[in-house]
N, C-alpha and C positions, 0 to 999 in steps of 0.2 A: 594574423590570418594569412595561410601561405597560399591559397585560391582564392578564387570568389566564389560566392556562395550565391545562387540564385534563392528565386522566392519559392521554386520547384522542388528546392532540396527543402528547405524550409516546411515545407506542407509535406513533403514525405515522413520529414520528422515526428513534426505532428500528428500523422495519422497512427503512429506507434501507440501513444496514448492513447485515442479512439481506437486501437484495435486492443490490446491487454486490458482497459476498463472494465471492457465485458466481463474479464474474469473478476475483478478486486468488486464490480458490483453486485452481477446476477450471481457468484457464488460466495464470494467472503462476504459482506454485506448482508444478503438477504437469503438465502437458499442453502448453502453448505448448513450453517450453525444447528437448525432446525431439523435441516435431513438428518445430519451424521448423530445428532441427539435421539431420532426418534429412531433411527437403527439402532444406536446404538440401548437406546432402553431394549428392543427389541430382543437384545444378546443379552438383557439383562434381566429377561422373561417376564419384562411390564408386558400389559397390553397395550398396542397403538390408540395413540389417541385419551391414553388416562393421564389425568391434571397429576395426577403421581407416583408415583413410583422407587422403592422401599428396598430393589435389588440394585446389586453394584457389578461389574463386568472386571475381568482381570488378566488386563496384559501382561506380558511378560511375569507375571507372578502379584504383581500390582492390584490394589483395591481401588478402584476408581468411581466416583460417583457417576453416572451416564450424562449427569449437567456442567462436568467439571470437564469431561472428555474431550469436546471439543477445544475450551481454551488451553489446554495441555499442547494438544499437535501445534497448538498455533505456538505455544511457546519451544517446542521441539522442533519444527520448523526454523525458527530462529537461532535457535540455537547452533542449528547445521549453517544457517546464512553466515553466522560470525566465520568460521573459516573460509569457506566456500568464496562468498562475495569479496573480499579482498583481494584473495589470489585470481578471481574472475577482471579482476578490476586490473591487474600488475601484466594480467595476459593482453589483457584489451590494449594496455598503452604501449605494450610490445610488439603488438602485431598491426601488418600491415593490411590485414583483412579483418576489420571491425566487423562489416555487411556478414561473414561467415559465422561469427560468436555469438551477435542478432540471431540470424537465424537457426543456430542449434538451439541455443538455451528458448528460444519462443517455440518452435516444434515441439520442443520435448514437454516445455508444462502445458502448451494447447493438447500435445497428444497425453498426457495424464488426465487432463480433464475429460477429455472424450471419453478416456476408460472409465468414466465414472458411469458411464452404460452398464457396467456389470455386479455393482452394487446391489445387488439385492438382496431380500430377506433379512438374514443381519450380520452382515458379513463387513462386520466395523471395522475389521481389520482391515482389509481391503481401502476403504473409502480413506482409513486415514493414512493409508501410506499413501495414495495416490495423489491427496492432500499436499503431506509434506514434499511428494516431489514437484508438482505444482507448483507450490507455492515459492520453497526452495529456488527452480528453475524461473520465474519471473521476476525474484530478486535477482538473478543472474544478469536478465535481459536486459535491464531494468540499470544494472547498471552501465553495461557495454552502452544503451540508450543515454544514458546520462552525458556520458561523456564525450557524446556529440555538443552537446550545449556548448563550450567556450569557442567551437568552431565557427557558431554558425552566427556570430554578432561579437559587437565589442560590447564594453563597460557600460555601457549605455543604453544597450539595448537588450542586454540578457533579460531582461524582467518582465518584457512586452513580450520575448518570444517563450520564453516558460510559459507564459499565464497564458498566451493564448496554445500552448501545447494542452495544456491543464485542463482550459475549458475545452479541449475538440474531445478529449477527453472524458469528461462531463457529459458531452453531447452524444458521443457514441456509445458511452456505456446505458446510457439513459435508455436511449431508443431500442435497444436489444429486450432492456427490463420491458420496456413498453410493448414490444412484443410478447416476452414472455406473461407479461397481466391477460393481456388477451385470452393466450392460451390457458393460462388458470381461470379466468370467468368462464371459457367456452364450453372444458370439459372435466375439473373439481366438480367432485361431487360432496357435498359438505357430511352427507351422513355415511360415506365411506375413507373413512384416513388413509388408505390403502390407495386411493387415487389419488391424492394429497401430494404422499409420497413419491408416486410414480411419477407423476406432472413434476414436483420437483427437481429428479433426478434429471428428465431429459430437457428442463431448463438450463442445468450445469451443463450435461453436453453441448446444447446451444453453444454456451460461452467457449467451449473449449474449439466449436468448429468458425464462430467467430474471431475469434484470436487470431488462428492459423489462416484463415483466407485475408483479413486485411493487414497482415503484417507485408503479405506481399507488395503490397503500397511502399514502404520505408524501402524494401529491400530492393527496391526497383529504381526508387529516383533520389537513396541518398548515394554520396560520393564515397569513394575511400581514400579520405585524407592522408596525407605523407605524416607517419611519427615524428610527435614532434621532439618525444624525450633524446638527452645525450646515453642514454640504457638501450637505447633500440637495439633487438638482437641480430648479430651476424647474419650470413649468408649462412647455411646449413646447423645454423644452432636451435638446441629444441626451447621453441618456447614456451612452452608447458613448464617444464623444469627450470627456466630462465626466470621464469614468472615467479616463483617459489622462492628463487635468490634474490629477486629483485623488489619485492614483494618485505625481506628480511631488510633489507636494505634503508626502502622508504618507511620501515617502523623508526627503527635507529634516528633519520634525517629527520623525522616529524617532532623529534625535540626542537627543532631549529624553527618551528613554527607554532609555539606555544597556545599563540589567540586564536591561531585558527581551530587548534584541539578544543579550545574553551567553546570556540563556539559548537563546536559538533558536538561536544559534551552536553551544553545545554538543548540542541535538536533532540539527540538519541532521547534527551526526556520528555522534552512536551511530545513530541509527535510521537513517542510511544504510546501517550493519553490518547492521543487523536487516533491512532488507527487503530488501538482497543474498543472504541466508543463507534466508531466502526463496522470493525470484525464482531460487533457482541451486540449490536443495537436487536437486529434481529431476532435474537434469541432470549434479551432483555423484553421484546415485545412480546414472545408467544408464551414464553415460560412466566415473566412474573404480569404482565398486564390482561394476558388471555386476548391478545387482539390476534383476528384472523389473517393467514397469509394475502389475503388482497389487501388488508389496510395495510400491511408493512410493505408490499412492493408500491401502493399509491403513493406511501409517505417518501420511500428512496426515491421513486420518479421526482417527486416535488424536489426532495435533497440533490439528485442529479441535477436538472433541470435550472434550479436556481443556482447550482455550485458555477453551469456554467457562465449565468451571470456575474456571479459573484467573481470569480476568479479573474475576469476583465474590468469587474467595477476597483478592486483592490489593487489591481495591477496600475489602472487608471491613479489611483490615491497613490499609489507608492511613487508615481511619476510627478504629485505634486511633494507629498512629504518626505519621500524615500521609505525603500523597501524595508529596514531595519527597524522603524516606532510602527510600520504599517502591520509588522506581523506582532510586536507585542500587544499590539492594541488588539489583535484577532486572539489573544490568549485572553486578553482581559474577556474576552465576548465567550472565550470558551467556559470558562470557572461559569460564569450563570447559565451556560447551556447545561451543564453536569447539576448543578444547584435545582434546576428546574427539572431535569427527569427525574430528580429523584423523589420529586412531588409528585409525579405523574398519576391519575386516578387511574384502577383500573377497568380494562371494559371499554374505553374512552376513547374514539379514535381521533377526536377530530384537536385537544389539546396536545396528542401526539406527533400530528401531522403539522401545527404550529413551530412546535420544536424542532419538528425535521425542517419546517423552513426557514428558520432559525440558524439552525447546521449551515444549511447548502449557500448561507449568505456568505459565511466565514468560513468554511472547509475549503472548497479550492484556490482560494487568495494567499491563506496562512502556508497553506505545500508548496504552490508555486512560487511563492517568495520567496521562501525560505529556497527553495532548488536553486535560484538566481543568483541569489546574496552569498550561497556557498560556492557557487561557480569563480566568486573576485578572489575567494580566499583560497584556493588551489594552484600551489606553482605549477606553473607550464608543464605542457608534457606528463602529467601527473593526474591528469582528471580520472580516469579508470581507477586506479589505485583508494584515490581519496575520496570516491562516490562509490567506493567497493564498500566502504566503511560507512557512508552515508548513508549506505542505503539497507541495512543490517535496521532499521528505524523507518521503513518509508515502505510505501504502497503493500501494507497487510503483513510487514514482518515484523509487528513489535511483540516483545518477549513478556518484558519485565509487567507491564499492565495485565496482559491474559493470566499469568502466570501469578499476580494478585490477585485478581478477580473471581480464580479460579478455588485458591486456597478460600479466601473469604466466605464465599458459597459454603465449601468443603466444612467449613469450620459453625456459619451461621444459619445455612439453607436461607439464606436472605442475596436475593438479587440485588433490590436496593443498596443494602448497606456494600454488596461488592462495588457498584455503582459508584456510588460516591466515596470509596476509597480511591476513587484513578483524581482526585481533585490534587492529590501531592506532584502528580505530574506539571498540573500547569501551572500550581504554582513556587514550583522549584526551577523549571524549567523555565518562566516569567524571570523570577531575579537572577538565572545564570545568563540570559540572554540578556537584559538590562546593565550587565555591568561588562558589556564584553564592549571594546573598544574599536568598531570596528574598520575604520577609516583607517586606523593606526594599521589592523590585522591584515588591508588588503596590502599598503604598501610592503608590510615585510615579507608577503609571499612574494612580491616581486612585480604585482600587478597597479594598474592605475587606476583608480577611486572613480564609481561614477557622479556626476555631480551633485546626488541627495543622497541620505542614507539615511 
């Protein structure tokens, strides 16, 4: 630690997470999956509001189902993160203005959300580029955000400050949804889809005008730390271009830190489950169970709401057992989350909304744990870099699940069975994390263990 860090910079941090939730809930979560489906049947000349629909839409030359549509972008989104967030992340540890990289990349996916004002009719094209730059752009933030975490505590104390970033997080994304239910009881009209829609769409902008006003919280009262790498660029050298070399560099040296690859290895796959189950729950509701968009936003509130429990209750547990049995135990609780929706009756809200609070006990304990535990295993200086790579898995950018989920459908028109194919995630992602060593991994980065693991 080369400052102190007050409890002000602390809670600026935090407010980061409360302000970006908005987006990962009121629109990857619950709002996007639904809209951009029902535009896009729309392109694909269903009628709004029909249980089916027999036509397909065709991008770029492409035959796409209009239920497959969405988890595509989400996996093409990702896609673009793999390069993107890296070099986002090699810029970050270069430069002496973090508070500037924050606030470009959070401007730019708040202002793509906002443009989601002009979606209309069926203009799927539109929604899903704006999507991917969104979505793209807060993996960006997301990570320059990250790599505040080893600044702002030691060994010791990283897992209390993630989990309570996690859960303000929790909190503020919740309370946005809570408004946005409102506005769908007040003026949804059930026998018009067309209002449905509408109310939809300028729930997203909500989120996008959310974003952009409390980001200014972070950008106001975090600090800009001195670089701590021995790469920091010169006086008059372009860091952009620096980034790209330097970036080539820490690929080459991350041989020299084998466990800590193992463990990212094992993240990139359970949390790929976890933010598929996610980004698709929504859409898993309307499309295979026929439940109404109030019961899906009651059940994320519930999911919200308890995640922010949960994220202090597990952060609490990790401080007796340590953060490393605390999250595989959150995997074991995940495989019967997956096991039981895929029983889910349908029509059913209220065994629905069980499972959502089910979720929100073990959803933000298993992310902010995991964010903490990977913070010991990053040499110095290096945290942009190596949460550039982290985070290509984490808050709505996983590929490899949508991108199964999506074939699956493609292949079966069965939700369920896509469903329960994401079950290889956690339990592959369970024995790569079980066998990783990690007491051993923090010393060879060069850091010091914190007392439990």
């Amino acid at each position: 630690m080369t400052t102190t860090v007050t409890r002000r910079e602390r809670t600026g941090w935090y407010f980061y997470d409360w302000a970006m939730s908005a987006f990962s809930t009121t629109v990857i979560t619950v709002f996007l999956g639904p809209f951009l489906t029902s535009v896009t049947k729309l392109a694909a000349g269903c009628q709004l509001g029909a249980d089916t629909c027999d036509g397909d839409v065709h991008p770029l030359g492409l035959t796409i189902a209009p239920g497959s549509y969405y988890p595509y972008l989400v996996s093409l989104s990702v896609l673009l993160t793999v390069f993107v967030l890296p070099v986002t992340g090699a810029i970050a540890d270069r430069s002496p203005r973090k508070k500037t990289m924050l606030a470009t990349t959070a401007f730019l996916g708040s202002g793509a959300t906002i443009a989601m004002a002009f979606v209309t009719g069926d203009r799927y094209l539109l929604g899903g580029a704006l999507f991917v730059i969104a979505n793209v752009a807060l993996g960006a933030s997301v990570v320059v955000y990250n790599s505040f975490l080893p600044q702002l505590g030691g060994p010791d104390e990283r897992d209390a400050i993630s989990s309570r970033g996690w859960a303000l997080g929790y909190l503020g994304g919740g309370l946005l949804l809570a408004l946005n239910l409102v506005a769908l009881t007040m003026f949804e009209n059930p026998d018009d889809p067309q209002s449905t829609l509408d109310i939809a769409r300028w729930c997203i902008v909500s989120a996008g005008v959310w974003w952009a006003a409390f980001t200014l919280v972070p950008l106001i009262w975090l600090k800009q730390h001195p670089v701590t790498t021995d790469d920091a660029a010169p006086a008059r050298a372009n860091v952009l271009t620096d980034g790209f070399v330097q970036l080539g560099r820490t690929i080459k040296q991350m041989r020299k830190y084998p466990l800590t690859l193992y463990f990212l290895g094992a993240f990139l796959i359970y949390n790929d489950g976890i933010q598929t189950v996610i980004n698709l729950a929504s859409q898993y509701g309307t499309e295979e169970l026929r439940l109404p968009q109030s019961t899906l936003i009651i059940t994320i509130l519930i999911v919200q709401f308890l995640a922010f429990g949960g994220a202090l209750l597990l952060g609490r547990v990790a401080a007796v057992i340590g953060a490393w049995k605390t999250v595989l135990a959150s995997l074991v609780l995940w495989t019967f989350v997956i096991l039981a929706a895929f029983w889910l009756p349908p029509e059913a809200p209220v065994p629905f909304m069980i499972l959502g609070a089910c979720i929100g006990l073990v959803l933000g304990g298993s992310q902010a744990l995991s964010r903490s535990l990977f913070s010991q295993l990053i040499p110095a200086g290096k945290e942009g870099e190596y949460y550039g790579f982290y985070e290509i898995s984490d808050k709505g950018t996983s590929w490899l699940g949508p991108l199964l989920f999506g074939l699956v459908f493609q292949l079966t028109s069965s939700y369920r069975i896509g469903l329960v194919s994401l079950l290889i995630f956690f339990v592959v992602g369970f024995a790569l994390l079980l066998f990783v060593p990690v007491r051993r991994a923090i010393i060879a980065a060069g850091n010091t263990p914190p007392r439990l693991l």
